[in-house]
N, C-alpha and C positions, 0 to 999 in steps of 0.2 A: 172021776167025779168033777162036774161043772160046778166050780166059787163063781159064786155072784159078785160083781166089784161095784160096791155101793156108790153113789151118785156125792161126791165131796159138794158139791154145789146144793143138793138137798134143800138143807136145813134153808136156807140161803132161798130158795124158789119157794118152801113154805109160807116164808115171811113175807114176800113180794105177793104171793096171792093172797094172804090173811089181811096185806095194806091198802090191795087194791079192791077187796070183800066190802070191805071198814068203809073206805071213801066212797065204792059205788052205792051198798046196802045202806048204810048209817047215815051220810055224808048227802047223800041222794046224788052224786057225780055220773054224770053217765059214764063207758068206762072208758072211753076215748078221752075225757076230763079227767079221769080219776089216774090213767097215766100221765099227764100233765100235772099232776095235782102229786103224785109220788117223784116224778125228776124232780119237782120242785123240793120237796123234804129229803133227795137224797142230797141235791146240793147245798143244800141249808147245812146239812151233817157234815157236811165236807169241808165248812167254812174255815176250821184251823188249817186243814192244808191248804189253802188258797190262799187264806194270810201271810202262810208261810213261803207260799210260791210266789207271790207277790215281793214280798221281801227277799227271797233271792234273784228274782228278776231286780231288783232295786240296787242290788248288792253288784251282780253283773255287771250292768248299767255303768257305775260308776267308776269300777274297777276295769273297765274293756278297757280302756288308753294303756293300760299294764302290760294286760294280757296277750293283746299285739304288738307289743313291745319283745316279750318273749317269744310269740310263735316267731314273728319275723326275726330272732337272732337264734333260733336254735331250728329254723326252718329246711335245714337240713340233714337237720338230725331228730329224727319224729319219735324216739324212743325218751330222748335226753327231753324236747320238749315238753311230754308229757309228765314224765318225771317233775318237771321246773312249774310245770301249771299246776298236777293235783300238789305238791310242796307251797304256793302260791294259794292255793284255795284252803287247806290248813291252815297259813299265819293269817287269814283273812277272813277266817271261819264262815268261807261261802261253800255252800251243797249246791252245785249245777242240776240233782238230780229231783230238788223238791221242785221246781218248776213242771215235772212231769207226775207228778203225786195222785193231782186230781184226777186225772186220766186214767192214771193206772190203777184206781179204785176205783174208776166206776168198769169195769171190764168184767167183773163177777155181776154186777148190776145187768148190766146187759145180758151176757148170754143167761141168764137165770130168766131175765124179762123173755126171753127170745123161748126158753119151754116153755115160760108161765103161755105164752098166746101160742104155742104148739095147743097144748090142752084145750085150752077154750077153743081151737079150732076145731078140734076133734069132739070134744063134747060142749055145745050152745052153755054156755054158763046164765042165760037167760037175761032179757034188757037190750038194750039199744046197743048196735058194734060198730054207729058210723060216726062218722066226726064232721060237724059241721055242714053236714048234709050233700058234699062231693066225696067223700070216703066213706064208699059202702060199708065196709068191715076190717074192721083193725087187723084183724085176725088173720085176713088173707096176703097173699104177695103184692109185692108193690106194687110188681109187674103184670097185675093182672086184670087193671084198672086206667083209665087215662088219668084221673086223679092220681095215683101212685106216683105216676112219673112227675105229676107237679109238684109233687111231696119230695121227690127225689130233688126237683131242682131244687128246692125252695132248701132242703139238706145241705145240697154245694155249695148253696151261694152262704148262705150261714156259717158254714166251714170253713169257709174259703176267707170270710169276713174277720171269723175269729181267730182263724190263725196268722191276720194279717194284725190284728188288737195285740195278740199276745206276744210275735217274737220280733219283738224291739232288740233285745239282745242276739238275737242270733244271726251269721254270717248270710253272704247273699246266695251261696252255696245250699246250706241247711235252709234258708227262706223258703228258693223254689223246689227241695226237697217236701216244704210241709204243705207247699201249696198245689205239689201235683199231686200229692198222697192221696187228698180226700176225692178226687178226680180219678182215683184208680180204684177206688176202694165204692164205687159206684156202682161199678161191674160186680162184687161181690153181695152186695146189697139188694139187687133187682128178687132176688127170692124171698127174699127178709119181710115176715109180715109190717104192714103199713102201720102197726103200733108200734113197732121196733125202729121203724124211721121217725115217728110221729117224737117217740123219746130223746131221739138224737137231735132232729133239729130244735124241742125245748132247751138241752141241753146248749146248743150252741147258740143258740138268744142269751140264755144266762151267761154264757162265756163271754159273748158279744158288748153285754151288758159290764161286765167286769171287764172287761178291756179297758170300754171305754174313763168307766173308775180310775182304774191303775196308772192310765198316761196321766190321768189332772193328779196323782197322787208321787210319778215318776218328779225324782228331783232334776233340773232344767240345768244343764252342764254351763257350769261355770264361764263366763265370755272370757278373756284373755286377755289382761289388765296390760294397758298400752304406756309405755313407758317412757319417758323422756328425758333427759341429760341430765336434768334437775331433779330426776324422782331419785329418791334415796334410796339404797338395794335394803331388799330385805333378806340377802343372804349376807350373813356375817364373811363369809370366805370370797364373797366375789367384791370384788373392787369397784372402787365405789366411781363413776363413770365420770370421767376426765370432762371438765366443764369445756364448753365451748369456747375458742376466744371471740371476743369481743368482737364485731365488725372494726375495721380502724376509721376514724372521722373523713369522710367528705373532704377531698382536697379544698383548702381555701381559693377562693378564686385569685387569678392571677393577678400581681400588684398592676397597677396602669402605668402604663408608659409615660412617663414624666417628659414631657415635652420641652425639647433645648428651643429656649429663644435667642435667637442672635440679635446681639448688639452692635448696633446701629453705630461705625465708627464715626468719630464725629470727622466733622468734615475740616481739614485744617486752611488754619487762616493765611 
């Protein structure tokens, strides 16, 4: 006996096409719009986790002088280190991991988007499926278009853009990790109908967009208070800094030479 294994995702793809129904039918969006017009209300939704990502990127930020303080004294012991960092993010009450929040919910968003435009490719859902009048149809591969491909580009460079906005926190290791990802992940995409891309790079304009928020909102590290013989310590335990002496005065110039006059003996009589 063949069990059918229900689609978990479903309910999920139901609601993505009843939203994009609503915007194109009701809303009058065409439906290349009307996917522009649901990235835009799924990031809207997303906004506490972005607050929150924000916020621990904030947290990071501040705390990184710590944090490589620790990897560099337990850097050769990668078990103890970690141990000493997640112990560190506990008394610190920072989550490395809400920085990836947003991300990681929109992942059902996409592939649910990704059969919502299987279907309409398979059956016309009726109305316009080009965008902007170089994308013939949302619905087809990216790759099957010159347009595609500039969609493709216009994808990287957004990517590339946004993940240059968001990981102020992260090592130069992880940097070129996130900057050749969306460069690899290109190659995966070339099949991907042109609404599935059209979403992603909305998505990273908004991200682009919140970047650029978050550094004007990033606290500006403190400068490094310069300190002089005279500045009083503000630690109790450290000694308070031995004044300088004095320069000693300018030798007085030397007395003058008192000049012997000889007397004139008198002349005897």
């Amino acid at each position: 006996m063949i069990v059918a294994i229900s689609n978990p995702l479903g309910p999920f793809e139901d609601l993505l096409r009843t939203v994009l129904e609503w915007l194109h039918g009701t809303v009058g969006l065409p439906w290349a719009w009307a996917i522009v017009a649901l990235t835009i209300l799924v990031r809207m939704l997303l906004v506490p986790l972005t607050i929150r990502q924000i916020h621990s990127m904030q947290s990071l930020q501040a705390h990184a002088p710590q944090m490589k303080e620790i990897q560099r004294k337990y850097k050769g012991d990668r078990q103890k280190m970690n141990e000493e960092l997640m112990k560190f993010y506990k008394e610190n009450r920072i989550n490395p991991a809400a920085s990836c929040l947003p991300i990681v919910a929109q992942i059902p968003v996409f592939i649910s988007l990704y059969f919502v435009l299987r279907t309409f490719a398979k059956s016309h859902p009726g109305g316009d499926l080009s965008w902007l009048g170089f994308v013939p149809d949302i619905t087809q591969p990216a790759n099957s278009h010159w347009s595609g491909y500039l969609l493709l580009a216009i994808y990287a460079i957004s990517q590339t853009t946004s993940t240059l906005l968001m990981s102020t926190t992260m090592d130069r290791t992880q940097r070129m990790i996130m900057l050749i990802l969306p460069l690899t992940f290109l190659f995966f995409i070339l099949n991907f109908p042109a609404g599935l891309v059209l979403y992603w790079v909305t998505t990273n304009l908004w991200t682009t967009g919140q970047g650029i928020v978050t550094r004007r909102l990033m606290p500006k590290p403190a400068a490094p208070v310069k300190r002089s013989s005279r500045t009083p310590s503000t630690n109790a335990a450290e000694p308070a800094a031995e004044a300088e002496p004095e320069p000693a005065p300018a030798a007085s110039a030397a007395p003058k030479q008192v000049r012997k006059v000889r007397r004139k003996k008198k002349a005897r009589r």
